[in-house]
C-alpha positions as CSV (number, residue, x, y, z in Angstrom):
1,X,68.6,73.6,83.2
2,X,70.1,75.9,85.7
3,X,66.5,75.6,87.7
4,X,67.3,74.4,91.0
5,X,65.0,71.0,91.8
6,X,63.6,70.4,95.6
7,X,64.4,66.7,96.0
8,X,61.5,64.6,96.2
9,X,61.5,62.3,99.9
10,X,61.3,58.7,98.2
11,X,58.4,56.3,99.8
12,X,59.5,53.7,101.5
13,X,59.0,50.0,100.5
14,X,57.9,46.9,102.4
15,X,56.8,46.9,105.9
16,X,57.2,49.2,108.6
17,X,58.0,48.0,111.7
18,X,57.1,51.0,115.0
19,X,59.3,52.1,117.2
20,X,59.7,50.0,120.0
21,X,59.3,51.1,123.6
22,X,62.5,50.9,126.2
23,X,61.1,50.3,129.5
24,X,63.9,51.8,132.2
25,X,65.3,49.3,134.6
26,X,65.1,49.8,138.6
27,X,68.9,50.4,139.8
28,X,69.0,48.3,143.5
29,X,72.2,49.4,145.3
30,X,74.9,46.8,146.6
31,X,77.8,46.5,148.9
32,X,79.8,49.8,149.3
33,X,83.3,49.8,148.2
34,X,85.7,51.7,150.1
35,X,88.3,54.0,148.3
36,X,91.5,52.6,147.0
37,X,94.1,53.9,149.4
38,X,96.5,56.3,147.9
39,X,100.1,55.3,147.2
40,X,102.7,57.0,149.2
41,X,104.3,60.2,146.9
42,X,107.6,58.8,146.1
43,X,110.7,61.0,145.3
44,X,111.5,62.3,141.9
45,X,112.6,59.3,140.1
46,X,114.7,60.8,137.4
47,X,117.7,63.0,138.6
48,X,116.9,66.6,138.1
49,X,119.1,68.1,135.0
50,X,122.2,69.9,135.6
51,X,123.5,72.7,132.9
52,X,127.1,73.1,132.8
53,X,128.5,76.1,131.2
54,X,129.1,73.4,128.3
55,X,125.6,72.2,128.1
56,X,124.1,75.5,128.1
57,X,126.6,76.3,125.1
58,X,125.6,73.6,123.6
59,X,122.0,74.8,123.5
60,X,122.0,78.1,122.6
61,X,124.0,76.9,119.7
62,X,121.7,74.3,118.8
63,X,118.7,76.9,119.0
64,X,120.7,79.5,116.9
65,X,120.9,76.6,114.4
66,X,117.8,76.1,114.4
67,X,116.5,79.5,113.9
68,X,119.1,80.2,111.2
69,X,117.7,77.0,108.8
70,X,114.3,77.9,109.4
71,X,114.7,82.0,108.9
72,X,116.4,80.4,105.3
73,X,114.2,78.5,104.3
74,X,111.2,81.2,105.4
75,X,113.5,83.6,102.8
76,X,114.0,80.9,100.0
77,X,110.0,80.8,100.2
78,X,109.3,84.1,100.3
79,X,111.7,84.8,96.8
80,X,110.3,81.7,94.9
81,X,106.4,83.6,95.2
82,X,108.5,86.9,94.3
83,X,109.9,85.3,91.0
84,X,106.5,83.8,90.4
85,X,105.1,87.1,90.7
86,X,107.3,88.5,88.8
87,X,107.6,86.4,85.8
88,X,103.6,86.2,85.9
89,X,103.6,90.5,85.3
90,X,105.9,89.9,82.5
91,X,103.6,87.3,81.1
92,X,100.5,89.4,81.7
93,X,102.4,92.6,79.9
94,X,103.1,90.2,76.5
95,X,100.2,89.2,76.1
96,X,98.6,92.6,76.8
97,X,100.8,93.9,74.0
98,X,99.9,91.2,71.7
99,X,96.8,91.4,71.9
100,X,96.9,94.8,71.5
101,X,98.7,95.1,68.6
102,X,96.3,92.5,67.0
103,X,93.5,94.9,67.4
104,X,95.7,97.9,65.6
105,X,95.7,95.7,62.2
């Protein structure tokens, strides 16, 4: 049962037809195309951004935010596995008493 088979290449049925043969075509060369001229380099077309002392506030707030909700939610994680762990060694110690007090009888 736990024999490993070699699988067995089935035979195929009805008529086999050969490969066929791709003969390569000649390539003739046309007309040249010249390049496609390149488009003048226009100026920036959005206005470059300016930080006011405001903006800049603004920013380093938001990214404090930001780090703050994510550093919680990294912690919140971190003690759910924690409890986990440590309700699964609690579990592990009952039963391991149980059982041996079963074999004390």
């Amino acid at each position: 049962m736990f024999r490993p088979k070699p699988p067995t290449m089935p035979q195929p049925t009805g008529t086999v037809t050969p490969p066929t043969v791709v003969e390569p075509t000649t390539i003739t060369p046309g007309t040249s195309v010249p390049p496609p001229v390149p488009a003048p380099v226009a100026g920036p077309a959005r206005p470059t951004v300016q930080l006011t002392p405001g903006t800049a506030l603004a920013l380093v707030g938001g990214g404090t935010a930001v780090v703050l909700v994510v550093g919680a939610v990294l912690v919140s994680m971190l003690l759910a596995v924690a409890i986990t762990a440590a309700s699964v060694a609690v579990c592990a110690v009952v039963l391991r008493s149980l059982l041996a007090s079963q074999h004390r009888r």
